[in-house]
N, C-alpha and C positions, 0 to 999 in steps of 0.2 A: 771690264774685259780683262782676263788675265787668265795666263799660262802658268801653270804650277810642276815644278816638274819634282820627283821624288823618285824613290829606289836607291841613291848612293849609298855608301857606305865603306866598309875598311875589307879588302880583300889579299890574297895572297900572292907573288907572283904566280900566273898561270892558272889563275882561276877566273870567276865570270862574276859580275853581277849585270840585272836586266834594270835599266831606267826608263820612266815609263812620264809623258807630258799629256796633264791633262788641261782642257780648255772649260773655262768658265765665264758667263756672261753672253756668249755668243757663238757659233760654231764657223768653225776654220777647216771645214770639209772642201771648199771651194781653192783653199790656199795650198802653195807648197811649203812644206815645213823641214826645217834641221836644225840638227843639233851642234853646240859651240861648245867650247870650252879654255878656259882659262887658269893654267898653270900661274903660281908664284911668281911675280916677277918679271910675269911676262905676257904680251898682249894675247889679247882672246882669239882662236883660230880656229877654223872652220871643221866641222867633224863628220857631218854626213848630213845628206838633205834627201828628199820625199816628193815626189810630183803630187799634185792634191787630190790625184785618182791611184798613189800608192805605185804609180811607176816612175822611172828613170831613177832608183835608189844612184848618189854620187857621193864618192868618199875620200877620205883626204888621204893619201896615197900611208902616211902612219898609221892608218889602223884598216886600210883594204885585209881581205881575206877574214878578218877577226872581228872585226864590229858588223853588225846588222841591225839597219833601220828598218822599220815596220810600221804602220798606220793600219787602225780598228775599222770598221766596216764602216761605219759610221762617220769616219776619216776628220772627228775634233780629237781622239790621242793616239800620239804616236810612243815608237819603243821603241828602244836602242839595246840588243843584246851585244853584248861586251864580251869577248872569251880571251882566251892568253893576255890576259893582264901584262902589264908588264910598268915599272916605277913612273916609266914617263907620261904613263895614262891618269896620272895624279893630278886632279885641276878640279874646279870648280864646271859642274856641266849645267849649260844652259839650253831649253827650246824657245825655236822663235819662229815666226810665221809671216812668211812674204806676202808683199803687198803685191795687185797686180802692175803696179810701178817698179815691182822687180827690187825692193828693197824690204831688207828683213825691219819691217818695222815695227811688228809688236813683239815682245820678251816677258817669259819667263822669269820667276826667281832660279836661282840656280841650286844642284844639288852636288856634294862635295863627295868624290871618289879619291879613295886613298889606297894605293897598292903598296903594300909592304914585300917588302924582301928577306 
């Protein structure tokens, strides 16, 4: 079972890139899923989550308005479009998939978003 997540990459201030989590081994249509991430030095924190039928999107008040979660029809990957970049959106992005115990317990490798200035 494992969540792969890819699209990072090096960006400008105020530009976008789309990160995109794909599921393999088994399908996480039934789960709610979000995205984390993890800045330099500092603990990993919560970035947007996904109801496992693609509603109640919830977001971590730094990137409301600019990030958008999305889940495929199919609802094993999800997307996170990214727009106004900005330097502190620089971290290592990870997807993870809740349990119905309400704990993210399965994870993704992560994919590394760099905004430049």
């Amino acid at each position: 079972v494992q969540l792969q997540a890819s699209g990072g990459g090096l960006a400008q201030v105020g530009g976008s890139l789309r990160l995109s989590c794909a599921a393999s081994g088994r399908t996480f249509s039934n789960n709610d899923m979000g995205w984390f991430r993890q800045a330099p030095g500092k603990e990993r924190e919560f970035v947007a989550s996904i109801n496992w039928n693609g509603g109640r999107p919830t977001y971590a008040d730094s990137v409301k308005a600019r990030f958008t979660i999305s889940r495929d029809y199919g609802g094993s990957t999800i997307f996170l479009q990214m727009n106004s970049l900005q330097p502190e959106d620089t971290a290592i992005y990870s997807c993870a998939a809740r349990s119905p115990g309400n704990i993210w317990a399965t994870w993704g490798q992560g994919t590394q978003v760099t905004v430049s200035s």
